[in-house]
Biopython code that builds the backbone (N, CA, C, O; Angstrom):
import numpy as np
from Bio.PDB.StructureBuilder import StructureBuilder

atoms = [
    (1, "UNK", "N", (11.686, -6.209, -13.172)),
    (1, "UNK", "CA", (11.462, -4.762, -13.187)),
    (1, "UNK", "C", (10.888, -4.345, -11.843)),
    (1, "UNK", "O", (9.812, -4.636, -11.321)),
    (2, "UNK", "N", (11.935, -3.555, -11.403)),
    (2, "UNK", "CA", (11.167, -2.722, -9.842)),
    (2, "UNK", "C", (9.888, -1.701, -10.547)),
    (2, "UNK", "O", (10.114, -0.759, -11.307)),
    (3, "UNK", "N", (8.713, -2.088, -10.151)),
    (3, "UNK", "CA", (7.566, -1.047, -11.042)),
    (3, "UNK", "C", (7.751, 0.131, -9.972)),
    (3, "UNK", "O", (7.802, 1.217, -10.549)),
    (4, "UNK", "N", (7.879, 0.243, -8.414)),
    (4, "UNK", "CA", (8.222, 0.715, -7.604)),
    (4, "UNK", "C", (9.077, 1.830, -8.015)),
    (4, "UNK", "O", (8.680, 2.915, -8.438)),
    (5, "UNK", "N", (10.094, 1.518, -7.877)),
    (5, "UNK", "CA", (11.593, 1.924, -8.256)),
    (5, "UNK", "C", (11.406, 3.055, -9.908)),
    (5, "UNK", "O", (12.095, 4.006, -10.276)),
    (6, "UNK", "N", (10.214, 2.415, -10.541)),
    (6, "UNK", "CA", (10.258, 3.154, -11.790)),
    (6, "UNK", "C", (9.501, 4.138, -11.824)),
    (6, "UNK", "O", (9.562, 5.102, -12.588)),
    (7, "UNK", "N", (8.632, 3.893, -10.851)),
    (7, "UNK", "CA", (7.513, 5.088, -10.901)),
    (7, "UNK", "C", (7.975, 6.143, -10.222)),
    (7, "UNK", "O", (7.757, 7.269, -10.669)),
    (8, "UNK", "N", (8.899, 5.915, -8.687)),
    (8, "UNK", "CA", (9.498, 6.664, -7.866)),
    (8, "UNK", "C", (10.347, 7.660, -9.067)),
    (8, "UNK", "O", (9.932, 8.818, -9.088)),
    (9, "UNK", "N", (11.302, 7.393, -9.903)),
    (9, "UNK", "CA", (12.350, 7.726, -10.407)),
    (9, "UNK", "C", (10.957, 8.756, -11.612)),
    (9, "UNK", "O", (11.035, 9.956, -11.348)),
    (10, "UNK", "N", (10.146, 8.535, -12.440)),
    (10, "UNK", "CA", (9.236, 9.408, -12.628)),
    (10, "UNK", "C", (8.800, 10.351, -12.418)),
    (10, "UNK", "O", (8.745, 11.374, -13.100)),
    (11, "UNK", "N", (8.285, 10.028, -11.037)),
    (11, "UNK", "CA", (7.953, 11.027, -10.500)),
    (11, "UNK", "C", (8.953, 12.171, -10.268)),
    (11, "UNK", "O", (8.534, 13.260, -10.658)),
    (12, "UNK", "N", (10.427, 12.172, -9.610)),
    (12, "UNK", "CA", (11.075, 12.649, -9.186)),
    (12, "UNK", "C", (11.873, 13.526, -10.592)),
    (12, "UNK", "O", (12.800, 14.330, -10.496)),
    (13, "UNK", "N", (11.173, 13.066, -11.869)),
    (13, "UNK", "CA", (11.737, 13.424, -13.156)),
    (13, "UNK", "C", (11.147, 14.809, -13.427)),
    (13, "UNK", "O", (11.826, 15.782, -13.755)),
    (14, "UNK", "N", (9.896, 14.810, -13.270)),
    (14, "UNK", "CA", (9.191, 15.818, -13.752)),
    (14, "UNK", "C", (8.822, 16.083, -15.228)),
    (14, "UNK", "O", (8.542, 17.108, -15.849)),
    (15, "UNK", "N", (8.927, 14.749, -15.567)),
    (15, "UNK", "CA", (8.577, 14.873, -16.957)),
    (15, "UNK", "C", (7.085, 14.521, -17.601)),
    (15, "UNK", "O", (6.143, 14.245, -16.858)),
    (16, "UNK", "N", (6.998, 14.543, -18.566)),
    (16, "UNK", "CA", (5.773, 13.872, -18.852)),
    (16, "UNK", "C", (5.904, 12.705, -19.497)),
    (16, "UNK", "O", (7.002, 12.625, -20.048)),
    (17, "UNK", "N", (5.035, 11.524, -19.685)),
    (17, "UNK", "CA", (5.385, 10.387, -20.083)),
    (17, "UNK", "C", (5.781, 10.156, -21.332)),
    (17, "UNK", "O", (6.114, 8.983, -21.497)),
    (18, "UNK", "N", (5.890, 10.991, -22.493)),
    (18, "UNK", "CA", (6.121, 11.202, -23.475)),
    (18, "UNK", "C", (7.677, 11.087, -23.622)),
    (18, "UNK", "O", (8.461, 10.227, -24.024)),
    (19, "UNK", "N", (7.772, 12.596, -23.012)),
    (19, "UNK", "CA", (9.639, 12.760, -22.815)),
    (19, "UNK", "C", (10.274, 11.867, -21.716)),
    (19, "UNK", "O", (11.441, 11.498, -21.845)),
    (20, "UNK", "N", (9.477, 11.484, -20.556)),
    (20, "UNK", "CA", (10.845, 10.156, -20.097)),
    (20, "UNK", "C", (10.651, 9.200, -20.765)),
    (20, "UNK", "O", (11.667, 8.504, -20.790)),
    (21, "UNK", "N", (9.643, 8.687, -21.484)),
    (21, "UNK", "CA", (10.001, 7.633, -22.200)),
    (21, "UNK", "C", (11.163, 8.113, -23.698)),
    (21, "UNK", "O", (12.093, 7.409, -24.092)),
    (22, "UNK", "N", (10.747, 9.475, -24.297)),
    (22, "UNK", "CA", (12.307, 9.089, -24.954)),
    (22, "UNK", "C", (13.680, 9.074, -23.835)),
    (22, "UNK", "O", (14.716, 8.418, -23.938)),
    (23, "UNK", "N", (13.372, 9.804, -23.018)),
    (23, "UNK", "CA", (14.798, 9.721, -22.378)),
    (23, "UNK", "C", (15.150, 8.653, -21.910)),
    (23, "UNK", "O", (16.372, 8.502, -21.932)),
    (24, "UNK", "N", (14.337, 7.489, -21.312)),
    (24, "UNK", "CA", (14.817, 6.395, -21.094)),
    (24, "UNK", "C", (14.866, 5.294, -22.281)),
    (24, "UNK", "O", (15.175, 4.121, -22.074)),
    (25, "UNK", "N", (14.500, 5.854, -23.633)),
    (25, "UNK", "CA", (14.729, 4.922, -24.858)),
    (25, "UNK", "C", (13.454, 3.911, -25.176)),
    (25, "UNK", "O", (13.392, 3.229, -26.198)),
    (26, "UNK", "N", (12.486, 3.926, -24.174)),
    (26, "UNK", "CA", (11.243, 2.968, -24.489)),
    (26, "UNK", "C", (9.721, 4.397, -24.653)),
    (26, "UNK", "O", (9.489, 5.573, -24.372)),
    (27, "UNK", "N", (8.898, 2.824, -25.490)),
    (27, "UNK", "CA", (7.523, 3.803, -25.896)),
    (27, "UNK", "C", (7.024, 4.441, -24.693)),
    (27, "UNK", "O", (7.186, 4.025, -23.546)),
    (28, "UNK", "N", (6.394, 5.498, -25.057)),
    (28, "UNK", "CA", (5.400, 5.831, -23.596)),
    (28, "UNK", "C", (4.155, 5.053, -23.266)),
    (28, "UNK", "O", (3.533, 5.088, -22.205)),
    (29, "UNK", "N", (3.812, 4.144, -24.646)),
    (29, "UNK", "CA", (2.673, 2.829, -23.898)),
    (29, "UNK", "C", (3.195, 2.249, -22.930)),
    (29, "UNK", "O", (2.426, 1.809, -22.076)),
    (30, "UNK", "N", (5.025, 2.016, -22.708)),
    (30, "UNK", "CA", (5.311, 0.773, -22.317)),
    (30, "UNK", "C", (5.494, 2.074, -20.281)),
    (30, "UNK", "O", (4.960, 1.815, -19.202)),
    (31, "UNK", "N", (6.064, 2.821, -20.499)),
    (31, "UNK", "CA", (6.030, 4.382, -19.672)),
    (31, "UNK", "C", (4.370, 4.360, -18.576)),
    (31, "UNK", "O", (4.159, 4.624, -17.393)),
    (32, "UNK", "N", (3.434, 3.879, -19.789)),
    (32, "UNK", "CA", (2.094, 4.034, -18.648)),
    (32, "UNK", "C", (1.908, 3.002, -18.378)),
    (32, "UNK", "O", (1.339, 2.939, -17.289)),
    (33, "UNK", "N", (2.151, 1.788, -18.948)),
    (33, "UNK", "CA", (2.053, 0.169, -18.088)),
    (33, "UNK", "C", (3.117, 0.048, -17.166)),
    (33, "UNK", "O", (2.800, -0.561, -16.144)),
    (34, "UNK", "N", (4.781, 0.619, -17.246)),
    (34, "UNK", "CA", (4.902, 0.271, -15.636)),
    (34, "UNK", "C", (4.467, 1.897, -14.176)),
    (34, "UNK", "O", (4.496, 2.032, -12.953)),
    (35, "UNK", "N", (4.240, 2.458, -14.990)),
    (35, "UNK", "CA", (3.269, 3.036, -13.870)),
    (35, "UNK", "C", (2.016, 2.699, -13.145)),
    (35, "UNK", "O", (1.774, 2.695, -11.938)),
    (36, "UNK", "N", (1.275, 2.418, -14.181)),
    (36, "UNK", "CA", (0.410, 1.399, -13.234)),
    (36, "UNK", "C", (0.594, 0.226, -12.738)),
    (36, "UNK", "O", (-0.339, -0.318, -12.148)),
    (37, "UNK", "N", (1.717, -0.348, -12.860)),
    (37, "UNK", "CA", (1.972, -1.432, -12.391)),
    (37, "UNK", "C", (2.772, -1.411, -10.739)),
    (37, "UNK", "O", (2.925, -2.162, -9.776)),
    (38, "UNK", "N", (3.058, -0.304, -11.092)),
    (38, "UNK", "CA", (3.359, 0.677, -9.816)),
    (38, "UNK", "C", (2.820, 1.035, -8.813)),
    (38, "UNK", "O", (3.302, 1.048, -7.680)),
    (39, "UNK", "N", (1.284, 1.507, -9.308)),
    (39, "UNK", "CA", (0.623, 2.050, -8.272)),
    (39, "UNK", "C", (-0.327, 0.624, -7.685)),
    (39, "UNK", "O", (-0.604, 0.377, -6.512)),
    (40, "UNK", "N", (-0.748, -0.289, -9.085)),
    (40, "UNK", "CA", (-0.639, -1.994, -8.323)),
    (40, "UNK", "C", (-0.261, -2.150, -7.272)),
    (40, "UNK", "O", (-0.937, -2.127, -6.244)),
    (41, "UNK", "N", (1.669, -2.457, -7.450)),
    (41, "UNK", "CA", (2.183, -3.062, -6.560)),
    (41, "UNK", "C", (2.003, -2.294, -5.574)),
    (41, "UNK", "O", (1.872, -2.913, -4.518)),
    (42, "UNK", "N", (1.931, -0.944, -5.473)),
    (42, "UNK", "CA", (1.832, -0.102, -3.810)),
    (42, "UNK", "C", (0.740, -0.647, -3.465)),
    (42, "UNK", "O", (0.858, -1.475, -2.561)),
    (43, "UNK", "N", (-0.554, -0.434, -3.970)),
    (43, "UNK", "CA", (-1.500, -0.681, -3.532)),
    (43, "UNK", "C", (-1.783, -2.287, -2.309)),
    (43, "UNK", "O", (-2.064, -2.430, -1.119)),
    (44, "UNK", "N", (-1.442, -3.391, -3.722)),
    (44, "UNK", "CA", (-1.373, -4.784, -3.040)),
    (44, "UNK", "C", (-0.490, -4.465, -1.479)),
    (44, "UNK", "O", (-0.926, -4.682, -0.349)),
    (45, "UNK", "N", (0.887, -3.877, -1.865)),
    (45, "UNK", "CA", (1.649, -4.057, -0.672)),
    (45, "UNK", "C", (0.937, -3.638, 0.354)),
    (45, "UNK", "O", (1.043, -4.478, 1.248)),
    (46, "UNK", "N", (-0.028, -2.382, 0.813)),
    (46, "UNK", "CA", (-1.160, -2.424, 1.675)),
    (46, "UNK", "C", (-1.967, -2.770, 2.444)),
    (46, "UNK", "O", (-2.386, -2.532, 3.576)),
    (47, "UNK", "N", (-2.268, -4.030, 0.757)),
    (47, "UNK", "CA", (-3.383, -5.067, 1.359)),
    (47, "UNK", "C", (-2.781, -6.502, 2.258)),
    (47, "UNK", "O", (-1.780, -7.195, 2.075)),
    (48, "UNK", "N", (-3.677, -6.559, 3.093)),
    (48, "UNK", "CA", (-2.963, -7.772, 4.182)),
    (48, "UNK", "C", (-2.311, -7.840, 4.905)),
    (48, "UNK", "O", (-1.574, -8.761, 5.259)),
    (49, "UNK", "N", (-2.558, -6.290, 5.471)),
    (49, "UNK", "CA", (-1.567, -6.033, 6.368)),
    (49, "UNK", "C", (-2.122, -5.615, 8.015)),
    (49, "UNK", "O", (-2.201, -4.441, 8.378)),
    (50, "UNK", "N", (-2.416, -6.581, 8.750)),
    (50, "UNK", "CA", (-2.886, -6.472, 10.099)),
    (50, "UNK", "C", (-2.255, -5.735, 10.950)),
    (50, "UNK", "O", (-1.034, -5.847, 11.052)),
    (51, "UNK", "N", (-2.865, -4.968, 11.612)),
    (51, "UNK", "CA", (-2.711, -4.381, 12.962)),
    (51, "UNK", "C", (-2.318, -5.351, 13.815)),
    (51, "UNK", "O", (-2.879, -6.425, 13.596)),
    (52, "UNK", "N", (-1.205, -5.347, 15.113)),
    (52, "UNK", "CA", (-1.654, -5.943, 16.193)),
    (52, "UNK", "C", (-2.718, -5.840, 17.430)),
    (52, "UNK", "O", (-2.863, -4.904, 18.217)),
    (53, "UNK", "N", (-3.489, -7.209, 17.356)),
    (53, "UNK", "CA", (-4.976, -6.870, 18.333)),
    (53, "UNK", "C", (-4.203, -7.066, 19.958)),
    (53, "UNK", "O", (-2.997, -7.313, 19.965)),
    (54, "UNK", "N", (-4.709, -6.983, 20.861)),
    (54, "UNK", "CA", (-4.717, -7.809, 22.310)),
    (54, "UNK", "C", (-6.216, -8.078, 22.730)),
    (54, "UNK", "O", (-7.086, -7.212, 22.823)),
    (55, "UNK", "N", (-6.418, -9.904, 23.051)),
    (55, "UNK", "CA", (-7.348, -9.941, 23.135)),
    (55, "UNK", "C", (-7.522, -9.731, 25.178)),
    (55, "UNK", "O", (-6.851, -10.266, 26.061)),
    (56, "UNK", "N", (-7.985, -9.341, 25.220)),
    (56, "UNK", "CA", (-8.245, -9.220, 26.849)),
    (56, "UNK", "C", (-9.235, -10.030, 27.707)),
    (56, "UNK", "O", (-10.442, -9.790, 27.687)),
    (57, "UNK", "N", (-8.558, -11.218, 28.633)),
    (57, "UNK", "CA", (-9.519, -12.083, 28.784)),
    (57, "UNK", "C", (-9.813, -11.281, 30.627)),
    (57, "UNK", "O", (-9.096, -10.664, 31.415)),
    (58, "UNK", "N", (-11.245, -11.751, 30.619)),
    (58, "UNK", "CA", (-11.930, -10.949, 31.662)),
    (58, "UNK", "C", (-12.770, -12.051, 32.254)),
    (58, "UNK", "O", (-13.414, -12.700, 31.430)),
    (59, "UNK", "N", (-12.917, -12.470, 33.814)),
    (59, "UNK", "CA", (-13.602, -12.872, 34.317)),
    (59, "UNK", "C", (-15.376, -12.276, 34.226)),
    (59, "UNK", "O", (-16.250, -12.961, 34.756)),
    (60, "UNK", "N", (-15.693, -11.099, 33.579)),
    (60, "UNK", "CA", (-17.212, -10.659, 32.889)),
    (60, "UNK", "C", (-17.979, -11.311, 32.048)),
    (60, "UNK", "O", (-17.211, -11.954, 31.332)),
    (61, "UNK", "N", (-19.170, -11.523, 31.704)),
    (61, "UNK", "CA", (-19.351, -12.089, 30.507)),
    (61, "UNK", "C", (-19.247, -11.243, 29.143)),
    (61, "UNK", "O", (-20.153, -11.036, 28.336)),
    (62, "UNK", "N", (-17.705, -10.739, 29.083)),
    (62, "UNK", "CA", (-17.121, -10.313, 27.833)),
    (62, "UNK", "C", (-16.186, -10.336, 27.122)),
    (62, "UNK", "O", (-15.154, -10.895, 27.496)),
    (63, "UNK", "N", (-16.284, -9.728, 25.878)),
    (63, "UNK", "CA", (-14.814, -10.285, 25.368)),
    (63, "UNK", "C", (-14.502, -9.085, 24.733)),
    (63, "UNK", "O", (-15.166, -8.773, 23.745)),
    (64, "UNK", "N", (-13.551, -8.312, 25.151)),
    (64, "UNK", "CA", (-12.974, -6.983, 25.183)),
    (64, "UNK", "C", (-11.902, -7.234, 24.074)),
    (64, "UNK", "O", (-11.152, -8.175, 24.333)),
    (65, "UNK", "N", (-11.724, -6.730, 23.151)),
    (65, "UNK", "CA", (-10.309, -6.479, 22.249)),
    (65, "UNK", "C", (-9.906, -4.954, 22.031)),
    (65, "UNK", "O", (-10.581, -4.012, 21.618)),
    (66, "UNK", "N", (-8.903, -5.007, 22.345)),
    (66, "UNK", "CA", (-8.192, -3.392, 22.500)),
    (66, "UNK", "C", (-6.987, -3.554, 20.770)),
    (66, "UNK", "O", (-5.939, -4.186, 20.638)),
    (67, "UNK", "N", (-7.439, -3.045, 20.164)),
    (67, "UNK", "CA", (-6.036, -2.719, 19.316)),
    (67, "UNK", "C", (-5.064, -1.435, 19.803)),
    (67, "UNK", "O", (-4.997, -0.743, 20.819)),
    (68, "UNK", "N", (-4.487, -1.487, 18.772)),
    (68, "UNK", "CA", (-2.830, -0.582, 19.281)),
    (68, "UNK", "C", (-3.028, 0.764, 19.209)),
    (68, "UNK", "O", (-2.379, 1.638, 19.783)),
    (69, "UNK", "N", (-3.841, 0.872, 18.566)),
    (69, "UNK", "CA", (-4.683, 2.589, 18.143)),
    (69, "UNK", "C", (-5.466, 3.118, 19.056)),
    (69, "UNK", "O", (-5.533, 4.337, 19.210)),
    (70, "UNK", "N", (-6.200, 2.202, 19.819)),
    (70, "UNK", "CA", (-6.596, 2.537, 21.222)),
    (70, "UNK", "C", (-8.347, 2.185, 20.930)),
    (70, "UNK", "O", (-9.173, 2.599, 21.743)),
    (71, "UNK", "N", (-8.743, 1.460, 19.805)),
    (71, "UNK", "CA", (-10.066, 1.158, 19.737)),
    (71, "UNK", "C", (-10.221, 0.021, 20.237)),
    (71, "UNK", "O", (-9.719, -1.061, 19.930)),
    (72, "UNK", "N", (-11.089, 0.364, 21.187)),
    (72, "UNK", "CA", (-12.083, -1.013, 21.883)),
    (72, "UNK", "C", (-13.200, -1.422, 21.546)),
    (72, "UNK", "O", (-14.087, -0.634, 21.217)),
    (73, "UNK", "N", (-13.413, -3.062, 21.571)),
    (73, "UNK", "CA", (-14.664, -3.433, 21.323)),
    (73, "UNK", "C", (-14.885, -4.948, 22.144)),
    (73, "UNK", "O", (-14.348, -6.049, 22.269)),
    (74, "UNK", "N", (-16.266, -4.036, 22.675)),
    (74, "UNK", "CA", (-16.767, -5.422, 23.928)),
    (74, "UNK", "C", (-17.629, -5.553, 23.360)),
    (74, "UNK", "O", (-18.323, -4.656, 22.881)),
    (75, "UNK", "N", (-17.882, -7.351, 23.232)),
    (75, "UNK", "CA", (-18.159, -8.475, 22.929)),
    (75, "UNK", "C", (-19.147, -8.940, 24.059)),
    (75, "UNK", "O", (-18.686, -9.184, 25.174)),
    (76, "UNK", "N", (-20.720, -9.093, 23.766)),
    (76, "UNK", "CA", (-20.897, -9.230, 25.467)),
    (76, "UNK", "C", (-21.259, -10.969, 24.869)),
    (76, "UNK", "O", (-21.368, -11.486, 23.757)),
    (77, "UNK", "N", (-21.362, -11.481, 26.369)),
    (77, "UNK", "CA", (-21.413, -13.561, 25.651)),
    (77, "UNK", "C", (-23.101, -13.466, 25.931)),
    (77, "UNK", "O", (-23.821, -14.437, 25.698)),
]
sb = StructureBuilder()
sb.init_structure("model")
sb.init_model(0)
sb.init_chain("A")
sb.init_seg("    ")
for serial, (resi, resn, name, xyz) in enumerate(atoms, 1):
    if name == "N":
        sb.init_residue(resn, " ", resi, " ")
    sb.init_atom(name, np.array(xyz, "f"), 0.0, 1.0, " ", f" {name:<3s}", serial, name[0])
structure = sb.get_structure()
């Protein structure tokens, strides 16, 4: 089951969970478990998801990292 795919198609229904679940033929208990299973999987997909850093090596006694967003942070040794 795409929980993704089911919640998208929901949403885009405009129904309430009551009536797409008759329209798609299942309970509306089963209607609010893959919705949240939905907003789960978005969520997880989120998590663990790194930026790329550059670490910047410097003859200073520091250690400068620039990410892609433009935040810096010096590190002094």
């Amino acid at each position: 089951m795409d929980y993704q795919k089911f919640k998208g198609e929901f949403d885009q229904s405009g129904l309430s969970q009551k009536k797409y679940a008759a329209l798609k033929g299942i309970s509306p208990c089963m209607v609010s478990y893959y919705l949240r299973k939905g907003r789960q999987t978005n969520e997880k997909s989120k998590e663990g998801v790194f930026s790329k850093l550059e670490i910047v090596s410097t003859i200073s006694k520091n250690i400068i990292i620039r990410t892609t967003r433009g935040l810096e942070i010096e590190i002094p040794l």
